[in-house]
N, C-alpha and C positions, 0 to 999 in steps of 0.2 A: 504494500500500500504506500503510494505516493505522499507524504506529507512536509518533508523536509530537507534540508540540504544548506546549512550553512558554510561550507570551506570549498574551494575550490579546486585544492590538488586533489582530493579528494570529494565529486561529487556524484555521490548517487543515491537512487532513492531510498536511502534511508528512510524508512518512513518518517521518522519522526526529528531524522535530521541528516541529512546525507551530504556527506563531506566528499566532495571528491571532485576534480576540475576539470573540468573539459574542454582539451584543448582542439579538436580533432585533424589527426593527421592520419593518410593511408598507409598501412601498412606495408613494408616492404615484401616484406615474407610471404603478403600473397602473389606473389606474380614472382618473384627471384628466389631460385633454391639458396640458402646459407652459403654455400660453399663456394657458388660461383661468383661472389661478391669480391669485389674489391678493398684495400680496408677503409679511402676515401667511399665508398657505396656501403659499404658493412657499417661503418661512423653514424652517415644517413640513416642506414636500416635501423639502428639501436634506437636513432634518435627519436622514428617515427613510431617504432615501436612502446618506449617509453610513452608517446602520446596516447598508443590504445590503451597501455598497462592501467594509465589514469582514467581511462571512460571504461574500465575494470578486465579490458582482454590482457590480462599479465599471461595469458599461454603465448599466447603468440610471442612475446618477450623471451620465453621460456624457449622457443624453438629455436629461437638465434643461436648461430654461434657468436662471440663474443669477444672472441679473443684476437687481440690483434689491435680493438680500439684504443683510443686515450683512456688510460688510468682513470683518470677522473671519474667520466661516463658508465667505465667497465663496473666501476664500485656501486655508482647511482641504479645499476641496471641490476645488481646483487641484489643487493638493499631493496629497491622496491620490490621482488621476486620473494626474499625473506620473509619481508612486513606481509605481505598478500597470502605467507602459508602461516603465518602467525607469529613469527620467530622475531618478534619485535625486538631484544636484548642486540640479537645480532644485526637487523637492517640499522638500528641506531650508532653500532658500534661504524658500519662500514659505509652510512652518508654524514657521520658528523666530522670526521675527518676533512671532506670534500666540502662542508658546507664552511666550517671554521679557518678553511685555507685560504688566505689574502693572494695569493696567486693566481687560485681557479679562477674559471670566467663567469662572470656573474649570472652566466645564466646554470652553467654548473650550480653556482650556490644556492640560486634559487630552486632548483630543481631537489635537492639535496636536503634543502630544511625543509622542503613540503613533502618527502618521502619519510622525512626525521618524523616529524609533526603526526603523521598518519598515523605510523609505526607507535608512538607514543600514546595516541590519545585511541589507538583500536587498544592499546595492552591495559588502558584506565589510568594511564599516569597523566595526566590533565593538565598537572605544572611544569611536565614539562614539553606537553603536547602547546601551552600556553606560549611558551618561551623560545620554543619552534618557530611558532606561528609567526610570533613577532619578528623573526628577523626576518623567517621568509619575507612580509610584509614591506621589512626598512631593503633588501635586496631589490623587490620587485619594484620601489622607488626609484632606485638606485640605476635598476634597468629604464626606469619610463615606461612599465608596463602599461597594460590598459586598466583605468580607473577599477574596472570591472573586477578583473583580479586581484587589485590590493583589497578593494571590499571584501570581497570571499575569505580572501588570508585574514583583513581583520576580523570577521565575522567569527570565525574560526576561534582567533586569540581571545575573543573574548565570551566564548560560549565554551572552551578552555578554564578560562579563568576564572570565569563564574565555577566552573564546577569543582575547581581545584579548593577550593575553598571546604569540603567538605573530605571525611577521612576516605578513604579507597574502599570500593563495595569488596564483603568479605565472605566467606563461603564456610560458616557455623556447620552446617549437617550435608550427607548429601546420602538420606535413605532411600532410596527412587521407589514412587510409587508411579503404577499407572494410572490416569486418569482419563473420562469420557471429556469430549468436547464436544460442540454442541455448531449449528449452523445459523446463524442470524439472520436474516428477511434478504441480505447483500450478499450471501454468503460467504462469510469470513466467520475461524476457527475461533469461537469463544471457551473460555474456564472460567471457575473460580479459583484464585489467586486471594491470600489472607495480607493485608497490610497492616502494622500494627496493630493486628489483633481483628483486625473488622474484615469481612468479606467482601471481596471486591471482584462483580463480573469483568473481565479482560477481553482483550482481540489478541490473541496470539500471530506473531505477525515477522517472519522471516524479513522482512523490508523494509524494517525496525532498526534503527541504528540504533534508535533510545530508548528505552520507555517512557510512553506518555500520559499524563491525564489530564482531566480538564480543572481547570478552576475549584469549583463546585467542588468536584472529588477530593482535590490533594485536600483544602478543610475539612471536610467528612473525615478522609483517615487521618488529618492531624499528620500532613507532612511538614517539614524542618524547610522553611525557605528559605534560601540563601540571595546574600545582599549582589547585588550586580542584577542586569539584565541583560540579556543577545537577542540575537533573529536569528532564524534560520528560513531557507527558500522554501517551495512547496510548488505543487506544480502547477499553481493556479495563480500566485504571489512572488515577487522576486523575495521580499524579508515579510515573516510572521513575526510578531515579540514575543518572546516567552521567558521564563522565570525558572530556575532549579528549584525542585523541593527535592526532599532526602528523606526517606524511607527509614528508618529506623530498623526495623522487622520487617522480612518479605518470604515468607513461605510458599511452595508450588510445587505438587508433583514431589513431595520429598525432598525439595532442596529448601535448605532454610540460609538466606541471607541479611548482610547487614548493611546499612548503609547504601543503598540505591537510590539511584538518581533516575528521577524522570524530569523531562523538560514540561512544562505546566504551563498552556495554551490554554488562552477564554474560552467558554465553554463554546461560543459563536463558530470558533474556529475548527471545532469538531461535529457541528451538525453539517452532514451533507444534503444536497440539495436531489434526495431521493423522496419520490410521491409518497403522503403518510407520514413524511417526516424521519429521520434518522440521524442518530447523532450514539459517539462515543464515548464513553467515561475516562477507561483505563487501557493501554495497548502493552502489552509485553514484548518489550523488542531482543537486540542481538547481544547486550550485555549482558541477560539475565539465561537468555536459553545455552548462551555460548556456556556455561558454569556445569551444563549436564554432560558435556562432552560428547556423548554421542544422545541423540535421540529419534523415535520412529515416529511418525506419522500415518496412521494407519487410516484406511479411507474408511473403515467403519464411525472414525472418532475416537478414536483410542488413540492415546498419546503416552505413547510405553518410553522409558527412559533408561539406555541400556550402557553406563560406563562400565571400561571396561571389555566389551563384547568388541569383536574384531570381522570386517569381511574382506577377502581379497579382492580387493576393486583398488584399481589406478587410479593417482589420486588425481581428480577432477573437481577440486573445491576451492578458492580463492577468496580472498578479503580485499577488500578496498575500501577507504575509510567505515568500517562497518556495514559496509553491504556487502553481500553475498554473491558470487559469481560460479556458476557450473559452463566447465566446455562443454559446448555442444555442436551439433550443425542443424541449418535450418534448408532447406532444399541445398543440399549437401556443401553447404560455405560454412566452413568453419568460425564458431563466434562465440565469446562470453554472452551469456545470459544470466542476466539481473535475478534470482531467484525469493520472489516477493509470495508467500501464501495469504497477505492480504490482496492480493491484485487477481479478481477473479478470471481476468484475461488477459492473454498474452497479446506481445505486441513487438512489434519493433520500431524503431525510431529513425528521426531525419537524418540520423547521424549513417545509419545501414541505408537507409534508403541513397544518401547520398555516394556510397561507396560502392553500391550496384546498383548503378539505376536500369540498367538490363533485368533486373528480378523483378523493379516495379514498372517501368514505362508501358502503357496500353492497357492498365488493371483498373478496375474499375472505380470511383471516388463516392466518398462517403464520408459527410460532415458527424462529428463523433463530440460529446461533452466530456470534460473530465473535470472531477471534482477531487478539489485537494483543500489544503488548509486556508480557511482566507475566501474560499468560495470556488466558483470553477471558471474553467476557461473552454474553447470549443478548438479542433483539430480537424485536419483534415485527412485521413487516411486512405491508402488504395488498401484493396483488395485482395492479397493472395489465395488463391484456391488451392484447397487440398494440401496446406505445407505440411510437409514431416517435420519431425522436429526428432533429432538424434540423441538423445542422453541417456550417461552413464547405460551406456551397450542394449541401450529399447529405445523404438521407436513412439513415438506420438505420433497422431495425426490431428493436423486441426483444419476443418468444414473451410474455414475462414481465419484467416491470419493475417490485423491489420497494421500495414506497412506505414508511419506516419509521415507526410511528405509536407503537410505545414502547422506550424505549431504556435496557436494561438496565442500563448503566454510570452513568444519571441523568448525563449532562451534557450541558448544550444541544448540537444541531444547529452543529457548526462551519460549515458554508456549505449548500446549497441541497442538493445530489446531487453523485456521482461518475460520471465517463464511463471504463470502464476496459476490459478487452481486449473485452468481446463487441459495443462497438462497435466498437472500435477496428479488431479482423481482419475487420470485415465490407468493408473496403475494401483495394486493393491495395498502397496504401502509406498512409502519414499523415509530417507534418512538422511541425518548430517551425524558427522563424526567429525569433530575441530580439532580431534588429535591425529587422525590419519589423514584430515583433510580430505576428506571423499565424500560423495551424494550418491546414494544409491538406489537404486526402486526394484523393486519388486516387480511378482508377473503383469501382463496386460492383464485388464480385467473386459470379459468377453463383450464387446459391443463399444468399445470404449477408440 
């Protein structure tokens, strides 16, 4: 589910706040095998590669060879591959080097502290995801970037800094129970979730960079505000204002945490603009699920929580500021897919669409609403017929699969496309494992 996105090196849909920038460049690696590159064309290739890593394709990153380029770059292209399998200690160890080097080139640096910055603030360290942020920021002056980007970067530093303020969320118990979830009128995976002490309906929400609630709610459970405010984007608003509250107690499924942090949006900014009316309370996002290590998704509504348990699947899982990424291919082009289970339809975006306009040219157009934080905005999609959609080693198939070709809110394409329930239920379960870094599903389910 689309709702947020305050940082730029990092922007995707987090639902509730998706960090991640978008710069968009073609990839080299589609069209030139690795090998045959030169190291001035190889340079290039990292370079452009790096730009997909940030709109969340770090595979294609991953296929580069590498070797041969500038040090500098070589490190930058490490580091963000590390941060994206989770290995935050290490990508900070190998772009802080590159960023704190008064030699590198400024766009090294700045490249460098927004991979630092990501790495930091996906592992919960805040202050120093904060202090990232800010130099990316005085760099990307420094360069005369576009306005746009130093907003992003501040946006970031200071929705950073707001949170830093609070002690690190902490992992008290982890008894794993399973529990039933349930389908809301939109269909998005609801539980109840205990917040100090009182129960709390949730949207369980892979798209969730943050947990969120509305106004109303953090009062109800008697959350801990903290002093500062940020914005973050939404797919309908460039900045939303929101506020940190702090959880004190957060129990789920057998994990009992301390100290969680949701971003706390007016309550306005969570009704969407569905007939009958509908609106959110509380969303369970990527900090709090990330803590089960692995977990199942079972298409009955069972949500089994399995640390611990192992399958042999290649790892096909990736982080980008808190959003989720599975390789896949979509009529057989290889591409990150945003993996959101609030987003009842998949999709792809201007950013694909612009990269093959062969897949979309002569499809048929279809004006589309989409409603995010702040209210909605309206889109213009073609039509793909019949896409397959290839993950983790099964196919999907979708009737209809919309290619977005203009985008009503005018703000780049945060990453490739979104994979969300109408793939997701066409199989009998699906899983995340954050320690082997893998997504897996289960059989087709017949008719599906």
């Amino acid at each position: 589910m689309r709702i947020g996105n305050p940082h730029p090196a990092f922007r995707a849909p987090l639902l509730a706040a998706s960090l991640l920038v978008a710069h968009g460049i073609a990839s080299a690696s589609d069209s030139t095998p690795p090998a045959a590159l030169t190291v001035p064309s190889k340079q290039a290739a990292v370079e452009q590669a790096l730009e997909d890593a940030d709109a969340g394709d770090v595979f294609a990153l991953e296929r580069l060879d590498i070797a041969g380029v500038e040090p500098e770059l070589a490190a930058i292209a490490t580091a963000r591959i590390a941060a994206a399998r989770l290995r935050s200690h290490e990508a900070i160890a190998l772009a802080r080097p590159v960023a704190q080097d008064a030699e590198a080139s400024a766009a090294h640096r700045s490249r460098a502290w927004a991979v630092l910055a990501d790495a930091a603030f996906t592992s919960g360290d805040y202050a120093e995801a904060a202090r990232a942020a800010q130099r990316w920021q005085d760099v990307l002056r420094e360069r005369r970037a576009p306005q746009k980007d130093i907003d992003d970067a501040q946006r970031l530093a200071a929705l950073a800094g707001a949170m830093s303020a609070a002690p690190r969320q902490a992992v008290e118990t982890l008894a794993p129970e399973t529990v039933t979830t349930r389908r809301d009128k939109v269909g998005l995976s609801r539980a109840d979730a205990t917040v100090n002490g009182l129960v709390q309906d949730a949207v369980l929400d892979t798209g969730a960079g943050l947990s969120v609630v509305s106004q109303s709610t953090a009062t109800k459970l008697g959350l801990r505000m903290l002093d500062g405010a940020a914005t973050i984007g939404s797919a309908a608003r460039q900045a939303v204002p929101t506020r940190i509250g702090i959880a004190e107690r957060f129990a789920f499924a057998g994990l009992e945490l301390r100290d969680v942090a949701f971003l706390v949006l007016d309550d306005a900014q969570l009704q969407l603009p569905v007939p009958g009316g509908y609106s959110i309370d509380a969303i369970i996002g990527f900090p709090v699920l990330r803590e089960f290590r692995r977990l199942r998704f079972e298409r009955d509504g069972a949500l089994v929580p399995e640390p611990g348990a192992r399958a042999a699947t290649t790892e096909n899982l990736r982080v980008v500021s808190n959003a989720l990424y599975v390789d896949a291919k979509v009529r057989d082009v290889p591409l990150a897919l945003h993996l959101d289970s609030g987003g009842p339809r998949s999709f792809l975006t201007t950013r694909f669409a612009q990269r093959h306009p062969h897949l979309v040219d002569g499809l048929p157009r279809k004006d589309e609403r989409m409603a995010g934080a702040g209210g909605s905005t309206t889109r213009v999609s073609a039509l793909m017929p019949n896409a397959h959609v290839d993950v983790a080693g099964a196919r999907a198939t979708l009737a209809e699969l919309p290619v977005v070709v203009e985008d009503g809110a005018h703000v780049q394409a945060q990453n490739f496309g979104l994979m969300g329930g109408d793939v997701l239920d066409q199989f009998e379960h699906w899983t995340l494992d954050f320690e082997a870094m893998t997504f897996e599903v289960g059989a087709r389910v017949a008719g599906g």
